[in-house]
PASEBA-1860 file (N, C-alpha, C; in nm, 3 decimals):
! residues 226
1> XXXXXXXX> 4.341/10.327/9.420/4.457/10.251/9.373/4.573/10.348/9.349 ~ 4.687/10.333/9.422/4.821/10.430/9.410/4.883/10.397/9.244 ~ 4.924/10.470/9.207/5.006/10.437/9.100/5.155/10.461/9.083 ~ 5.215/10.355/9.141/5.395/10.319/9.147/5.467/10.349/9.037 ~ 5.519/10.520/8.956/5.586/10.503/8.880/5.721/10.500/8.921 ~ 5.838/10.408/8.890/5.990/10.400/8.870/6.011/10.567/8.858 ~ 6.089/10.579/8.963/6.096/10.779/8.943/6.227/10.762/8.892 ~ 6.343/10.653/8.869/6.436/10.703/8.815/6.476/10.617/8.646
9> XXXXXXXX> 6.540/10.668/8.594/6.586/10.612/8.439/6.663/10.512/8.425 ~ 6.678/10.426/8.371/6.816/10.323/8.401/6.944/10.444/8.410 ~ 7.091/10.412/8.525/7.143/10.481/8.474/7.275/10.373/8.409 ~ 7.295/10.418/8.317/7.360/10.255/8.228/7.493/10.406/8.137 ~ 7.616/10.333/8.173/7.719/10.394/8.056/7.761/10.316/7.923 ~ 7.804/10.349/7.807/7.906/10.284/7.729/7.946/10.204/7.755 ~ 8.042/10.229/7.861/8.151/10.050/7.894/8.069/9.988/8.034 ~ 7.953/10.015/8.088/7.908/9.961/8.158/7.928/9.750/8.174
17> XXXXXXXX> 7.927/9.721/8.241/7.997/9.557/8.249/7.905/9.522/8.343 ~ 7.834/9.502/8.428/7.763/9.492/8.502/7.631/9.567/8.551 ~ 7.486/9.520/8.579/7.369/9.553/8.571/7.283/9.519/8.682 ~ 7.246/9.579/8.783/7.200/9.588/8.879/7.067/9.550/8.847 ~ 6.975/9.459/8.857/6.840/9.472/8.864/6.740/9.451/8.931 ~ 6.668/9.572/8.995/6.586/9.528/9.128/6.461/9.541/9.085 ~ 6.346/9.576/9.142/6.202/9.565/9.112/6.151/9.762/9.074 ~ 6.132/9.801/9.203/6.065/9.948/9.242/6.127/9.988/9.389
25> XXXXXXXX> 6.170/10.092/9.386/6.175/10.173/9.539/6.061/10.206/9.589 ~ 6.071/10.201/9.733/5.959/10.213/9.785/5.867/10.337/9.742 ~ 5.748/10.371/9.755/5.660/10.447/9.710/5.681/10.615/9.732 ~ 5.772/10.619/9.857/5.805/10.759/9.901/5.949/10.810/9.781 ~ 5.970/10.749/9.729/6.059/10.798/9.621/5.980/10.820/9.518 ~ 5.901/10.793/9.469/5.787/10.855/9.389/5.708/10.945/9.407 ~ 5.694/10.985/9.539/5.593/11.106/9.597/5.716/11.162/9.613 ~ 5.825/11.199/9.639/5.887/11.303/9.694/5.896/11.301/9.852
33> XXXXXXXX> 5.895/11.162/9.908/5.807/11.225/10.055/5.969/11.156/10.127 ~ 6.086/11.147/10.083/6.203/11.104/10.151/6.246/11.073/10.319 ~ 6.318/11.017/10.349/6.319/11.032/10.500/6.463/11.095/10.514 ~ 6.472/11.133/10.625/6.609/11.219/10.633/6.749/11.136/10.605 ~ 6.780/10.972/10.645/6.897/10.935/10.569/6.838/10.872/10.440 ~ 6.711/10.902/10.359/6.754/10.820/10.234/6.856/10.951/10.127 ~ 6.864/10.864/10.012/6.926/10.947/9.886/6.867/10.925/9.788 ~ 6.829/10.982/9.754/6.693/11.030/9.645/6.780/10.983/9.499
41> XXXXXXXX> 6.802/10.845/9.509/6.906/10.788/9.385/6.884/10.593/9.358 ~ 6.878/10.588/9.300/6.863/10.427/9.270/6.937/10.403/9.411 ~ 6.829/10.300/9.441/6.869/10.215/9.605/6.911/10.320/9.735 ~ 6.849/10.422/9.726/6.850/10.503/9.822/6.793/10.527/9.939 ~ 6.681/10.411/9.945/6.605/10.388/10.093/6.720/10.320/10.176 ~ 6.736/10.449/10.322/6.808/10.402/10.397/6.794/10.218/10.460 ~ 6.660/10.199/10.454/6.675/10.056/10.492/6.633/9.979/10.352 ~ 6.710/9.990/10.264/6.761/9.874/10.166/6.880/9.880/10.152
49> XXXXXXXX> 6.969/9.786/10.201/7.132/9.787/10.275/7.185/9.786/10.137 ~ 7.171/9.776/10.044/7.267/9.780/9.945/7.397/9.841/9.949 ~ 7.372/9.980/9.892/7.483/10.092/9.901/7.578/10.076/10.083 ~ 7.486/10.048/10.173/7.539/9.946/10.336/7.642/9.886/10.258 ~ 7.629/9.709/10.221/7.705/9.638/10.146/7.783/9.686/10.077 ~ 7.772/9.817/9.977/7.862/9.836/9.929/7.982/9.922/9.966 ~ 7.943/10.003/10.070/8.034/10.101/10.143/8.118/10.058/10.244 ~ 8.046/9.888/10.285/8.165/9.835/10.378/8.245/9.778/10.297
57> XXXXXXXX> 8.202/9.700/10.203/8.282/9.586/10.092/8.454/9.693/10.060 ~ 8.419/9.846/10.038/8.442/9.912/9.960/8.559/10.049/10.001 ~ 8.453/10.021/10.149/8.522/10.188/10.275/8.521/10.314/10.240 ~ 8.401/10.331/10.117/8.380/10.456/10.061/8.325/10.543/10.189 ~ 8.256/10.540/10.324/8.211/10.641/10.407/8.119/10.719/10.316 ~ 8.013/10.685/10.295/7.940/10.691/10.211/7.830/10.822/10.263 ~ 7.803/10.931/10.230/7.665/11.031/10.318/7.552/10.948/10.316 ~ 7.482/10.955/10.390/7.307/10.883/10.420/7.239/11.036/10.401
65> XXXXXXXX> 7.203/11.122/10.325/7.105/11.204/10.329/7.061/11.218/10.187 ~ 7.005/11.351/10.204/6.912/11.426/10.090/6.999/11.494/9.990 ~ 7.124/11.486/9.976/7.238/11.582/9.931/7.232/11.523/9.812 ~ 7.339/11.634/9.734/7.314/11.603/9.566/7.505/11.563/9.594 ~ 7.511/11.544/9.730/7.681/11.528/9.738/7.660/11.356/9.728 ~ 7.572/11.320/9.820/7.545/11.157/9.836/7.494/11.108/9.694 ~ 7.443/11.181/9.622/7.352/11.133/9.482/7.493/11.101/9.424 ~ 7.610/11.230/9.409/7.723/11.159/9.314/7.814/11.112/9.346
73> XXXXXXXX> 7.798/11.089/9.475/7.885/10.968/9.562/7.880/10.868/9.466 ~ 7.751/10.757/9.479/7.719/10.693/9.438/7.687/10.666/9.287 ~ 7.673/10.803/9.224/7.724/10.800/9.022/7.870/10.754/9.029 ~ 7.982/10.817/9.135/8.101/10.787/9.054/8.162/10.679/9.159 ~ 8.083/10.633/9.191/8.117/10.479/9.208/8.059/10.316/9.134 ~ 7.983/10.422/9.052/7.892/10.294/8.933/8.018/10.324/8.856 ~ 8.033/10.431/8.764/8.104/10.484/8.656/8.259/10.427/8.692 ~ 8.317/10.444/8.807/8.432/10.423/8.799/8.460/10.241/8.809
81> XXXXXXXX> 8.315/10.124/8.854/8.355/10.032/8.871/8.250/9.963/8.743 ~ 8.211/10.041/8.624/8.131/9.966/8.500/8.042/9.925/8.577 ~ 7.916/9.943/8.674/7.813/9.917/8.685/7.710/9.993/8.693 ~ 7.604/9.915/8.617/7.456/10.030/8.560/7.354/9.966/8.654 ~ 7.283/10.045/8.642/7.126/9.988/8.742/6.993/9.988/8.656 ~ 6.936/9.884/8.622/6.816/9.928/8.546/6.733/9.830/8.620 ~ 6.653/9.871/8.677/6.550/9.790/8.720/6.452/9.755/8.631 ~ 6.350/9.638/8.684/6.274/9.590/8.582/6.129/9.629/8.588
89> XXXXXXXX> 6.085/9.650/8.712/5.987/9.727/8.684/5.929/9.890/8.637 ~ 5.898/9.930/8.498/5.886/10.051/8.517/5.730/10.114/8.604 ~ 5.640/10.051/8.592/5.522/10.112/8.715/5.429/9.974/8.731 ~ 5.346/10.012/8.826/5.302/9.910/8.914/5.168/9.963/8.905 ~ 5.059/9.932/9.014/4.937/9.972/9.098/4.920/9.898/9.274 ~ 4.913/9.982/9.335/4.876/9.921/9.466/4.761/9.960/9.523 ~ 4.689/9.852/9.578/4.624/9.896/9.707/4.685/9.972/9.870 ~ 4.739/9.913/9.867/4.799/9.925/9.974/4.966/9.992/9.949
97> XXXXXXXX> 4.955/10.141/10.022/5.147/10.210/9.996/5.203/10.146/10.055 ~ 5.336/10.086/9.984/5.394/10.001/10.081/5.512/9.966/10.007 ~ 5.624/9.871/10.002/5.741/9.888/9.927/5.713/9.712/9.886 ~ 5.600/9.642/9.972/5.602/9.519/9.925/5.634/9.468/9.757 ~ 5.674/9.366/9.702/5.675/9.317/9.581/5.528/9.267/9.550 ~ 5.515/9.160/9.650/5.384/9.085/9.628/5.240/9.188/9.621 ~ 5.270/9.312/9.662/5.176/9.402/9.665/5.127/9.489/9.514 ~ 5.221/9.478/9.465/5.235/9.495/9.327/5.154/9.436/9.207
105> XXXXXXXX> 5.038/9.513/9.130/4.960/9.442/9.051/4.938/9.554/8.956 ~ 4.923/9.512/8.810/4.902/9.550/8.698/5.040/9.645/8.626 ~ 5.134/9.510/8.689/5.278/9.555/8.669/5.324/9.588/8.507 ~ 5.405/9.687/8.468/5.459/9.722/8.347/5.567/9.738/8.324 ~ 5.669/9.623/8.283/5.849/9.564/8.225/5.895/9.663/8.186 ~ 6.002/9.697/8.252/6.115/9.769/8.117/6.170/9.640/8.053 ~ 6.208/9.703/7.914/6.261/9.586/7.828/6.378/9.609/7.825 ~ 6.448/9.524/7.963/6.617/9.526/7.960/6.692/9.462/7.884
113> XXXXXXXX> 6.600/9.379/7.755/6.679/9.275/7.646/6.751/9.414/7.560 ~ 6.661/9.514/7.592/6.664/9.627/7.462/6.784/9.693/7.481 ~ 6.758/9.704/7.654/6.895/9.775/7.674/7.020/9.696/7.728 ~ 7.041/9.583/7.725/7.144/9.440/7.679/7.187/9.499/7.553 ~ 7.105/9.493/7.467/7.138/9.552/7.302/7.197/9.645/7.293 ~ 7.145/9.740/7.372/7.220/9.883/7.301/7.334/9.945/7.415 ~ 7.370/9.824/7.490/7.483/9.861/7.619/7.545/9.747/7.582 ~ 7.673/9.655/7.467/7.693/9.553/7.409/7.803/9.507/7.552
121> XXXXXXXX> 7.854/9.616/7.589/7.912/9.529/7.714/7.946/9.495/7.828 ~ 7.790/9.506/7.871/7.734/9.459/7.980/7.735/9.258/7.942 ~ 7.776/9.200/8.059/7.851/9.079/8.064/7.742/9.003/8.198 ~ 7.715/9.089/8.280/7.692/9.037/8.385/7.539/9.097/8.452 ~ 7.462/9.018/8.470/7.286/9.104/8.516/7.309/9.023/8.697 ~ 7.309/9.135/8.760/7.279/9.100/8.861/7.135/9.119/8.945 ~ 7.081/9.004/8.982/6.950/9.037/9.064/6.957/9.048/9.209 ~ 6.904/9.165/9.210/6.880/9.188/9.393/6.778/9.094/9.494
129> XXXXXXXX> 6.811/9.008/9.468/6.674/8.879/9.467/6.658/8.779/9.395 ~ 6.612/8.692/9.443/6.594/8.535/9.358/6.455/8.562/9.309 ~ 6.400/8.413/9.229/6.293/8.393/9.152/6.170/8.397/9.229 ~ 6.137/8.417/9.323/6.015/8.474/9.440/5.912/8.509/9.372 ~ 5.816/8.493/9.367/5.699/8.615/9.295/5.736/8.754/9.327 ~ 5.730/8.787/9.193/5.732/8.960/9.176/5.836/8.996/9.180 ~ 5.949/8.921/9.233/6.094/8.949/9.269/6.193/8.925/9.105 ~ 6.301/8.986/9.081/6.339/9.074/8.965/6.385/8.963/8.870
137> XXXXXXXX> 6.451/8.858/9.005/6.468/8.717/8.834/6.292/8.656/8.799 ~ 6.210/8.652/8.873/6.067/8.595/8.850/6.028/8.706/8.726 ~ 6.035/8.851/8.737/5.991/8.962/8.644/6.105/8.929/8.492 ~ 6.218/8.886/8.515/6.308/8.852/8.386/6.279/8.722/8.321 ~ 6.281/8.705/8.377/6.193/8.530/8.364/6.089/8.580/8.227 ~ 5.987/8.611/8.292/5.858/8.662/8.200/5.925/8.726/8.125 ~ 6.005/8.826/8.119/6.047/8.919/8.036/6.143/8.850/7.901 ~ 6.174/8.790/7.896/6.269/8.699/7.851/6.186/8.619/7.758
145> XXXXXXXX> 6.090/8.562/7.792/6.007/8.461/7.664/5.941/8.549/7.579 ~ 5.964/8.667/7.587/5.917/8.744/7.412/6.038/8.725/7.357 ~ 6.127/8.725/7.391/6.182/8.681/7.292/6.298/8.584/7.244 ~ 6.226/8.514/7.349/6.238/8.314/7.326/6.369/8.316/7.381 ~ 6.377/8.325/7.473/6.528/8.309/7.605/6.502/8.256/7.696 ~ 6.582/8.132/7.717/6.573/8.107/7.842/6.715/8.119/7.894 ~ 6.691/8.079/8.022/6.810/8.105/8.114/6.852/7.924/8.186 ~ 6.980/7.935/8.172/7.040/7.799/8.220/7.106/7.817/8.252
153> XXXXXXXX> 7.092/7.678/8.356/7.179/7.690/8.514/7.279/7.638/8.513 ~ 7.363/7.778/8.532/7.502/7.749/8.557/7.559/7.672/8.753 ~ 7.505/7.703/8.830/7.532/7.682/8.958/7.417/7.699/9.081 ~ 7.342/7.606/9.135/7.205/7.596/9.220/7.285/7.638/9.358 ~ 7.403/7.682/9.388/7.436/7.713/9.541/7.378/7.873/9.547 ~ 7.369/7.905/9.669/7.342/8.050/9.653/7.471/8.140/9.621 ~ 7.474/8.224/9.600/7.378/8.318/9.508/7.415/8.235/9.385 ~ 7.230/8.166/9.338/7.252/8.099/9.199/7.292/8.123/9.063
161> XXXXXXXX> 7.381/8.091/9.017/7.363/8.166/8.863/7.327/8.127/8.739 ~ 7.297/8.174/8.649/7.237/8.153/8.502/7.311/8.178/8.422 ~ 7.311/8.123/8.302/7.303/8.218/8.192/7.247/8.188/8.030 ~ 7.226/8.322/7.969/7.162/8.292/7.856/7.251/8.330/7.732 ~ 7.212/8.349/7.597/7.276/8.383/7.489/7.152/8.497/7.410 ~ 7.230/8.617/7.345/7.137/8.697/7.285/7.222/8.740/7.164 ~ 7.181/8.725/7.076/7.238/8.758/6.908/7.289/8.935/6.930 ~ 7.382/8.931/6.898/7.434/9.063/6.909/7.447/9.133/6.791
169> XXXXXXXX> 7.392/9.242/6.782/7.345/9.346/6.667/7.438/9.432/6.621 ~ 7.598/9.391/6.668/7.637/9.507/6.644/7.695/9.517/6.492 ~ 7.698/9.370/6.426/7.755/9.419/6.272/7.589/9.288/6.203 ~ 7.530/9.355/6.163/7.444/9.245/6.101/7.451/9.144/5.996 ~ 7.555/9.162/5.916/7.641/9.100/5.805/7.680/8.952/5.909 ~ 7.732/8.969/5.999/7.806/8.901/6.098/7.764/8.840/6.254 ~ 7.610/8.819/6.277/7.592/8.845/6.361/7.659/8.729/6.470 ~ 7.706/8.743/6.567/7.794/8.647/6.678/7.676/8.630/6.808
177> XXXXXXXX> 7.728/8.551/6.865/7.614/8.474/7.022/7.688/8.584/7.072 ~ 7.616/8.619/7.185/7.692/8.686/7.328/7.652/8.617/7.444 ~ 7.716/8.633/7.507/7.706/8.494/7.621/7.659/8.609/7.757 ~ 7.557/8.586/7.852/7.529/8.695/7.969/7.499/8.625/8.069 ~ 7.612/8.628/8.191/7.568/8.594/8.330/7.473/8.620/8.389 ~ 7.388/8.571/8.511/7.304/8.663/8.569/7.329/8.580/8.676 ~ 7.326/8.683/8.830/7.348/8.593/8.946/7.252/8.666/9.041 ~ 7.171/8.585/9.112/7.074/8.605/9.181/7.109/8.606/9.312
185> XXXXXXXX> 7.185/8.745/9.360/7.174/8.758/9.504/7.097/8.789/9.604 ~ 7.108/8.756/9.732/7.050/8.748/9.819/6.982/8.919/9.845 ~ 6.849/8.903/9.865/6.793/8.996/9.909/6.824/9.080/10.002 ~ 6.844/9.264/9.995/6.890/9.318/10.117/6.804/9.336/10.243 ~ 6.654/9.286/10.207/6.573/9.349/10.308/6.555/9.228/10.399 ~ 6.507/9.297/10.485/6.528/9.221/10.631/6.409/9.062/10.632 ~ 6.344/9.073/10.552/6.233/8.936/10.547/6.352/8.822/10.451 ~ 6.494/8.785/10.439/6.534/8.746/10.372/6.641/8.696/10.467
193> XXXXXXXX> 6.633/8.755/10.586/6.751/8.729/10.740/6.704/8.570/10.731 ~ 6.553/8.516/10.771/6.527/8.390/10.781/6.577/8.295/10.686 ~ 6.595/8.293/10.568/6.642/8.234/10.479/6.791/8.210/10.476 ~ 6.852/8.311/10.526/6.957/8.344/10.492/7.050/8.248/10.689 ~ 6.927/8.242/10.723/6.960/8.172/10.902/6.986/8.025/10.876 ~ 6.907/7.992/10.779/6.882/7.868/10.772/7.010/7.775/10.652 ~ 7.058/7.868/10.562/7.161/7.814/10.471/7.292/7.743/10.525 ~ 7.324/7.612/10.529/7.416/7.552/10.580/7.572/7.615/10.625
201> XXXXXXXX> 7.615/7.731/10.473/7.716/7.787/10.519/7.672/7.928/10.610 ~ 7.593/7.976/10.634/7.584/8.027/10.720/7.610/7.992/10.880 ~ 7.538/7.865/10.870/7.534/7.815/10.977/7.641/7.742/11.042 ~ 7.744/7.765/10.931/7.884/7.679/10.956/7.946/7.810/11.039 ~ 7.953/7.957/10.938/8.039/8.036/10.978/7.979/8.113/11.054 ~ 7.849/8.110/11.160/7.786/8.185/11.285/7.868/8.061/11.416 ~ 7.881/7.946/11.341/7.916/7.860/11.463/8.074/7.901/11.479 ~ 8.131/7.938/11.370/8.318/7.944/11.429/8.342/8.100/11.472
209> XXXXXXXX> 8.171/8.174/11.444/8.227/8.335/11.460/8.068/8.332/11.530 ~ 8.061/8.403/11.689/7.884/8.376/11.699/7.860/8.507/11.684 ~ 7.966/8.606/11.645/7.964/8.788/11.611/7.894/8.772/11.473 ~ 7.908/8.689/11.409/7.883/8.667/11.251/7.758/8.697/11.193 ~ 7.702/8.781/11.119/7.555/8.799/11.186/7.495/8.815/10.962 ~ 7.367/8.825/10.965/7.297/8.803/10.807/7.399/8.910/10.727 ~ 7.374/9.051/10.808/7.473/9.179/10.719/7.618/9.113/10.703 ~ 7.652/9.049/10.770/7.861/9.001/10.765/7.800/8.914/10.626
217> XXXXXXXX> 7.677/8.802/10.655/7.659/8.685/10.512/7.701/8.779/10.384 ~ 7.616/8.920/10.380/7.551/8.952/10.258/7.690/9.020/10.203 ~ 7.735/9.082/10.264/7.871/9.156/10.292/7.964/9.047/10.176 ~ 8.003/8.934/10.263/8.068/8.850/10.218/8.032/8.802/10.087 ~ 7.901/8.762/10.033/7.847/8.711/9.926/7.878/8.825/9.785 ~ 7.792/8.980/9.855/7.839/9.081/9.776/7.978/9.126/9.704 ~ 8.062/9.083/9.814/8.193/9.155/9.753/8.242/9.079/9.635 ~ 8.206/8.935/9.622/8.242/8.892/9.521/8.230/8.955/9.412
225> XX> 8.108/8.996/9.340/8.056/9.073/9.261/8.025/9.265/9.232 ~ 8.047/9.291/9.356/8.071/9.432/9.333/8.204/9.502/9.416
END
């Protein structure tokens, strides 16, 4: 049985406003065993298009390697636009090495309510994925009823959104609601193209553009939010 630890820390600032939350990087970021374009940095497997999405949205010309130049590419483009990354899984177990979700068993939460708390303004949780098994709103989901939260639906179109309320700690004399978005975007990896074939506006805007292709969807969906 492999044992999947999260090799990186949340990286979350002060005025952070927005919160990235995905599951685990694939297993070779935990061994050290990299491929020549990943970046050894939250969402750094060359084929999880994210930082893709974000470098076109964006026109940063972004490095694809092993460099500690590409690592702070991508710090001072969280920092300069208030977004943190904390994923929700901190370690896993597999049979099988592999980057699957569903492969994932005897999974162990970071408690991102904790760090909601102690990052007061963060506004917005974004999921790299919908409610799927194992996938990061299904893992918040669970994570969330310790301590009696639920999440309500603000909007069922894709990318769906939620939101919940969490007592905010910052004067206890006084304590006020805080109100927290969460929007469940579309998955970057390629088992998510089918889904993404089949959604009506897709299928509106492949018919007036037939260049129009899942990366232009995600592109488009993304920029809203980052």
């Amino acid at each position: 049985m492999f044992k999947h630890q999260h090799p990186y820390q949340p990286f979350i600032q002060k005025d952070t406003t927005k919160l990235i939350v995905g599951t685990l990087p694939p297993p070779r970021f935990s061994t050290g065993e990299l491929l020549e374009k990943d970046v050894d940095f939250c969402y750094g497997s060359y084929y999880n298009s994210l930082w893709l999405f974000i470098d076109k949205i964006h026109n940063l010309g972004l490095r694809y390697d092993n460099s500690q130049k590409a690592i702070d590419e991508r710090k001072q483009f969280l920092i300069k636009h208030k977004i943190g990354v904390c994923d929700i899984v901190e370690s896993a177990e597999r049979e099988k090495i592999d980057a699957s979700d569903l492969g994932m068993q005897n999974i162990v939460l970071r408690d991102v309510i904790g760090y909601l708390k102690q990052y007061p303004n963060i506004e917005t949780i974004l999921f790299t994925g919908g409610n799927s098994k194992n996938g990061p709103e299904y893992f918040f989901r669970k994570h969330i009823k310790d301590y009696n939260i639920k999440l309500q639906l603000v909007s069922n179109e894709v990318p769906r959104v939620h939101k919940f309320v969490i007592p905010s700690e910052a004067k206890e004399s006084a304590r006020v609601i805080r109100k927290i978005k969460t929007v469940s975007l579309t998955s970057g990896s390629g088992a998510a193209n089918i889904s993404i074939s089949r959604l009506p506006l897709y299928k509106q805007l492949k018919t007036k553009n037939p260049n129009f292709n899942t990366f232009d969807f995600r592109v488009m969906q993304y920029s809203e939010y980052l």
